[in-house]
ChimeraX commands (.cxc) that place a marker at each C-alpha (Angstrom):
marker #1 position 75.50,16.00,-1.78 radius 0.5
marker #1 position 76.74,18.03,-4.48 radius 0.5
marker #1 position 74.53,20.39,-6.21 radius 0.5
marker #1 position 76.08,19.14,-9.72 radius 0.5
marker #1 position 75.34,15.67,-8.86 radius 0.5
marker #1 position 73.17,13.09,-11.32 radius 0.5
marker #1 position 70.76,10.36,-10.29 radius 0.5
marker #1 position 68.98,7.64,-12.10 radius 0.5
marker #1 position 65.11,7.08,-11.02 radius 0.5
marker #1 position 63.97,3.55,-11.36 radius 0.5
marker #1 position 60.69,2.03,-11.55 radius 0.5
marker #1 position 60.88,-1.73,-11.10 radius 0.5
marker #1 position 58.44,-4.01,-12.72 radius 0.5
marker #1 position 59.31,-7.89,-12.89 radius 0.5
marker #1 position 58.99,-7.47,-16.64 radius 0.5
marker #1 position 59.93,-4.31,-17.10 radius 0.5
marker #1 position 62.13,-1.32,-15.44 radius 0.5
marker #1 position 61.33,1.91,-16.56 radius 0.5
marker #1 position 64.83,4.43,-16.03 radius 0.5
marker #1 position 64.73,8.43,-15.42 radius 0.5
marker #1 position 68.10,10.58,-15.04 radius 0.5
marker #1 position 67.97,13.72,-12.89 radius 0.5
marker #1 position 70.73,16.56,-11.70 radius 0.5
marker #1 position 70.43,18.02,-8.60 radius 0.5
marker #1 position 71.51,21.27,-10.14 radius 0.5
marker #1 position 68.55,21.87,-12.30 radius 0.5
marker #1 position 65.94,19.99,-10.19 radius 0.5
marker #1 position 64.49,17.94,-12.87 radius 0.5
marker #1 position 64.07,14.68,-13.81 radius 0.5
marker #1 position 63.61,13.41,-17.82 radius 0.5
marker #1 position 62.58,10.00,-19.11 radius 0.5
marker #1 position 65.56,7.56,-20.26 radius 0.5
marker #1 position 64.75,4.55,-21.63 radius 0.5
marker #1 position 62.54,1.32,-20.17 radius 0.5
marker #1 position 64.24,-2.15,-19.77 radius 0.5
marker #1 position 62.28,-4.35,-20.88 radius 0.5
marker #1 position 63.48,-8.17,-19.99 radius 0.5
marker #1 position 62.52,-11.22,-17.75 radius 0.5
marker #1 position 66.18,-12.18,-18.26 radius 0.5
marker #1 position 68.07,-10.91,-15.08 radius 0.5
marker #1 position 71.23,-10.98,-16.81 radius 0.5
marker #1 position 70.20,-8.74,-19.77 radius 0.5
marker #1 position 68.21,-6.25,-17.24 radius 0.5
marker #1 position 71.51,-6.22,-15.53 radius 0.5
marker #1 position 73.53,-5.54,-18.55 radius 0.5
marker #1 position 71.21,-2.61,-19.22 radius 0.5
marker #1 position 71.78,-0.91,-15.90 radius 0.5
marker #1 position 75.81,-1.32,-15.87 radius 0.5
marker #1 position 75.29,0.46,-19.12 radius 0.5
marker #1 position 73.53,3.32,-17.76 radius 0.5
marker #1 position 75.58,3.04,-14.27 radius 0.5
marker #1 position 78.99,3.42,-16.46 radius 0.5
marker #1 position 77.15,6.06,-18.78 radius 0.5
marker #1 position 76.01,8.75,-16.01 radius 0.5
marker #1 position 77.76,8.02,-13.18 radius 0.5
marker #1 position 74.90,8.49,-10.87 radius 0.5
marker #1 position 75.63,9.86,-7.41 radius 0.5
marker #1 position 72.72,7.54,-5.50 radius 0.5
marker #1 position 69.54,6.13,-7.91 radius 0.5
marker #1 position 66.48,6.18,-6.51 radius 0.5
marker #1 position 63.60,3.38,-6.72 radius 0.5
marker #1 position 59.94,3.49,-6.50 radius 0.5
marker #1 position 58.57,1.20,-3.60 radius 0.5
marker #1 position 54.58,0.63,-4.09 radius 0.5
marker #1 position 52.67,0.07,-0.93 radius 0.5
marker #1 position 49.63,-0.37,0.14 radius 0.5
marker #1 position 47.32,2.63,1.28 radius 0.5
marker #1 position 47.91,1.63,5.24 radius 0.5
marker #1 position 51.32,1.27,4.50 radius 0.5
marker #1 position 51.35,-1.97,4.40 radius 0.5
marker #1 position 53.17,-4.47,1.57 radius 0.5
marker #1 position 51.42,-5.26,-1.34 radius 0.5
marker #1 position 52.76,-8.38,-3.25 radius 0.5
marker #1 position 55.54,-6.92,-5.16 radius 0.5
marker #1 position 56.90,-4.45,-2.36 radius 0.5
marker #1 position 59.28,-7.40,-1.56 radius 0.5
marker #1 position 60.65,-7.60,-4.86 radius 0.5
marker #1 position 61.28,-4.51,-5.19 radius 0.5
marker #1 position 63.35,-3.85,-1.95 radius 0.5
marker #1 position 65.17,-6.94,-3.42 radius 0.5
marker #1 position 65.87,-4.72,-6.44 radius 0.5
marker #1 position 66.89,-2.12,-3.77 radius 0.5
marker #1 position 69.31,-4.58,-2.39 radius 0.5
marker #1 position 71.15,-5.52,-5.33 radius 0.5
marker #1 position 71.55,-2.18,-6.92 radius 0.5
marker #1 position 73.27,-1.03,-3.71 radius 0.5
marker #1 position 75.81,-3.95,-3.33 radius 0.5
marker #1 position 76.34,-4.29,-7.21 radius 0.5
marker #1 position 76.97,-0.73,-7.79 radius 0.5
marker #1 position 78.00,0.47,-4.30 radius 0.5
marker #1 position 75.96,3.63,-4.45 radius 0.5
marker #1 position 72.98,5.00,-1.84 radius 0.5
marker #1 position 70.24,3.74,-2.94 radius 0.5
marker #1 position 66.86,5.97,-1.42 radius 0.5
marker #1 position 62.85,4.99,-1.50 radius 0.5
marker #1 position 60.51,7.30,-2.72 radius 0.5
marker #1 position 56.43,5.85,-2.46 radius 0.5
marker #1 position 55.37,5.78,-5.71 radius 0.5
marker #1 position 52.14,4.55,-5.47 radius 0.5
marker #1 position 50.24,6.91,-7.87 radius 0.5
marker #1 position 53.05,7.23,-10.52 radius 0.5
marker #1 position 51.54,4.60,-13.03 radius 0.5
marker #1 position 48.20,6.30,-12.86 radius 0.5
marker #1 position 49.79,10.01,-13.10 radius 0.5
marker #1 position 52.26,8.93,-16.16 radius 0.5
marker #1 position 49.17,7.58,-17.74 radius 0.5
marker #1 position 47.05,10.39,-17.32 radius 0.5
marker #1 position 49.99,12.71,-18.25 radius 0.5
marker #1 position 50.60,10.62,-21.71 radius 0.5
marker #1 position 47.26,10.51,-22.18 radius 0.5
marker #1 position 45.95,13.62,-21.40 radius 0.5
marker #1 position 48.86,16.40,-21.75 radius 0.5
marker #1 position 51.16,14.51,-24.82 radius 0.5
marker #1 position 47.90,13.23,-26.69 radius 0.5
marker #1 position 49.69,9.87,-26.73 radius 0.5
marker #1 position 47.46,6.56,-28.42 radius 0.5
marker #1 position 47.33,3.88,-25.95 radius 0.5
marker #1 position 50.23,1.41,-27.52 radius 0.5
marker #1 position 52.29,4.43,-26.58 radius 0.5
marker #1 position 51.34,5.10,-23.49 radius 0.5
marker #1 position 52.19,1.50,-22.81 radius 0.5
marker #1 position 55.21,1.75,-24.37 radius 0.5
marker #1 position 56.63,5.20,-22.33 radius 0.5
marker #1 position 54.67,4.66,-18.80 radius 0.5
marker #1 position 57.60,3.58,-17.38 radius 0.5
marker #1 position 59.70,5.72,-17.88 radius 0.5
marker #1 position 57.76,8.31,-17.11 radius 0.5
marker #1 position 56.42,6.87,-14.08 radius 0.5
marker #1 position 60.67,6.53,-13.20 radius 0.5
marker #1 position 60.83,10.62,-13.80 radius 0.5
marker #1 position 57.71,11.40,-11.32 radius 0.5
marker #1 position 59.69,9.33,-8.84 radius 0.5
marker #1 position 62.97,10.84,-9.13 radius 0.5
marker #1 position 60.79,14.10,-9.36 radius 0.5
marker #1 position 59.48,13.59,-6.10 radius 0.5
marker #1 position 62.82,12.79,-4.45 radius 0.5
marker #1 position 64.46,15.62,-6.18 radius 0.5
marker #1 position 61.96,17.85,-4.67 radius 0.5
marker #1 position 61.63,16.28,-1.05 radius 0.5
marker #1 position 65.71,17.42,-1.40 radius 0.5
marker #1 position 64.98,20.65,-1.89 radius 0.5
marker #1 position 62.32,21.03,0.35 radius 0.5
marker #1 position 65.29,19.71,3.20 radius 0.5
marker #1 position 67.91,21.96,1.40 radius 0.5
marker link #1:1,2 radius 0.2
marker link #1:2,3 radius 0.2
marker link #1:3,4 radius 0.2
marker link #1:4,5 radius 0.2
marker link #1:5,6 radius 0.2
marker link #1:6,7 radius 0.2
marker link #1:7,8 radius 0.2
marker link #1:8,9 radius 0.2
marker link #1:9,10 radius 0.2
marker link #1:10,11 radius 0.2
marker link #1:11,12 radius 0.2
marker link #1:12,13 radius 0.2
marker link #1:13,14 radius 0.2
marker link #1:14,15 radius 0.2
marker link #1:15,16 radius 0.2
marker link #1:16,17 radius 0.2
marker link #1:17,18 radius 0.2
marker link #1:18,19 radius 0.2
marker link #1:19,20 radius 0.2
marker link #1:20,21 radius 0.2
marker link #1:21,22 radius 0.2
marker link #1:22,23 radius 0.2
marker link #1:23,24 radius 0.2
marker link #1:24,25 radius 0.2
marker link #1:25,26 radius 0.2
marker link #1:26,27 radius 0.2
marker link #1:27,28 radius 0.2
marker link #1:28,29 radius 0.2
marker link #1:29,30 radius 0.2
marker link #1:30,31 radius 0.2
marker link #1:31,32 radius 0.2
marker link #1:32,33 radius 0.2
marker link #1:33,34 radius 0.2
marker link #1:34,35 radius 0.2
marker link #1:35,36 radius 0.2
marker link #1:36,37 radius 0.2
marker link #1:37,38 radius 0.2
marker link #1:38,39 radius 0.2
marker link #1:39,40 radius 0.2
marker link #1:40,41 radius 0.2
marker link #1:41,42 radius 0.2
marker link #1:42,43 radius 0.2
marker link #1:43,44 radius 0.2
marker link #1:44,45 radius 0.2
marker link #1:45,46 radius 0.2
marker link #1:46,47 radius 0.2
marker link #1:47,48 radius 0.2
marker link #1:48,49 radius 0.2
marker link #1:49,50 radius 0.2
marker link #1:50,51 radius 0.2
marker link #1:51,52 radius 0.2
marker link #1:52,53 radius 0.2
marker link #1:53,54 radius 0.2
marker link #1:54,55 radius 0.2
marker link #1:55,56 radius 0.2
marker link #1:56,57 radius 0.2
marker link #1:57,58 radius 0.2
marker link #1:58,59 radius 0.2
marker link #1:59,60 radius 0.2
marker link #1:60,61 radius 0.2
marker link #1:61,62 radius 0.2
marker link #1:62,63 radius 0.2
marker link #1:63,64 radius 0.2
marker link #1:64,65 radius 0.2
marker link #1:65,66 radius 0.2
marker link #1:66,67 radius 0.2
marker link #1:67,68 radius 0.2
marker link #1:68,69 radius 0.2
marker link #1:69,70 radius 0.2
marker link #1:70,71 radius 0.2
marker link #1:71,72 radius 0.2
marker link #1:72,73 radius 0.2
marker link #1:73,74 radius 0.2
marker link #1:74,75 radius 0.2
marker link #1:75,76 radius 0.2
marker link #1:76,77 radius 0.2
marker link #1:77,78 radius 0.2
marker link #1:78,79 radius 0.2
marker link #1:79,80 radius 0.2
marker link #1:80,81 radius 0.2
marker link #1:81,82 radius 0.2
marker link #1:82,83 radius 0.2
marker link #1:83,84 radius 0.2
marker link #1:84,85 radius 0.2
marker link #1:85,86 radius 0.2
marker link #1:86,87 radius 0.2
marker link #1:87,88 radius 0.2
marker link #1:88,89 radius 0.2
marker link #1:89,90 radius 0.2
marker link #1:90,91 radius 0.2
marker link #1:91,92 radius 0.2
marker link #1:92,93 radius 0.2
marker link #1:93,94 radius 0.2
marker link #1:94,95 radius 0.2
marker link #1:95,96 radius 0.2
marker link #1:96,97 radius 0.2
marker link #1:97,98 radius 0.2
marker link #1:98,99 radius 0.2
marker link #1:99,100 radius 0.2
marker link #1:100,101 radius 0.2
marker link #1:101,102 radius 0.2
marker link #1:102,103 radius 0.2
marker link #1:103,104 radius 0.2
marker link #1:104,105 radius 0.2
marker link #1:105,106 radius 0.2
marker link #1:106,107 radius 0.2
marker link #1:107,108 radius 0.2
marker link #1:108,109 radius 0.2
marker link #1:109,110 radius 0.2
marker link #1:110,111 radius 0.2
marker link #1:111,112 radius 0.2
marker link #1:112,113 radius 0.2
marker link #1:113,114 radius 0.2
marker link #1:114,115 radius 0.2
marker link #1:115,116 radius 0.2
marker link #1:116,117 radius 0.2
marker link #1:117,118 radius 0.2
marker link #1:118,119 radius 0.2
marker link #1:119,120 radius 0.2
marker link #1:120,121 radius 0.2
marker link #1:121,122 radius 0.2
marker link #1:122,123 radius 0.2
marker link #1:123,124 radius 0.2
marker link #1:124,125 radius 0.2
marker link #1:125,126 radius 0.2
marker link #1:126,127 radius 0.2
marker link #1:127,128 radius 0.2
marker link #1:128,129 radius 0.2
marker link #1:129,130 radius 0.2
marker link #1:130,131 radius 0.2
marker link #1:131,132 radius 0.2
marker link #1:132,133 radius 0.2
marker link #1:133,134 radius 0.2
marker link #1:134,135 radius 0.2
marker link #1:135,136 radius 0.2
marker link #1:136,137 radius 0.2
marker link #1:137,138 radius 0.2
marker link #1:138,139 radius 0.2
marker link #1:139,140 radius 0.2
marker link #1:140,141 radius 0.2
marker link #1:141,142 radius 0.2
marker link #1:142,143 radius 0.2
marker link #1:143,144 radius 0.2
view
């Protein structure tokens, strides 16, 4: 891994995807945009754009489990998501648990930006796609 390397977060949602770009150089992760579309096609049109615009070195995706570790309903869907971004784009594609990262974006819209509650809605997932690429960015760090 380079240190000069860039990686897109992802937080899947079946209506909506929220996207976070990170460099390994700086160790931080920022809020991009959220995808929002029930229409595969368009979703997928959306992350060739970002794919082709930042030339990410692996992306990362949020997989929500249950506390035991178990599945919860969606954790299938999204290691679908997994599955496709890694043959469509041929890039690594790495997990990061992001079970609290819906409550912690809200509480950090809320609480830290002030944000009214249509705009929380309307930036959670993004945010909740930087505190996973966060946490991943870290964790490499931590190994490096």
């Amino acid at each position: 891994m380079d240190n000069m390397d860039t990686y897109l977060g992802f937080d899947f949602g079946s209506k909506k995807i929220g996207v976070a770009v990170g460099q390994r150089i700086t160790r931080t992760a920022s809020p991009l945009e959220t995808i929002r579309s029930e229409k595969k096609t368009v979703r997928w049109q959306a992350i060739d754009r970002l794919v082709a615009a930042w030339r990410p070195a692996a992306l990362i995706v949020g997989i929500a489990v249950q506390e035991d570790g178990s599945d919860n309903p969606v954790t299938p869907l999204m290691r679908k998501f997994c599955r496709q971004l890694e043959a469509r784009y041929r890039l690594p594609v790495h997990t990061v648990d992001e079970r609290l990262t819906s409550m912690e974006s809200r509480r950090l819209l809320f609480d830290e930006l002030k944000l009214r509650a249509r705009d929380v809605h309307a930036y959670n997932d993004q945010v909740a796609a930087r505190l996973i690429l966060q946490s991943w960015l870290d964790e490499q760090e931590g190994r490096g």
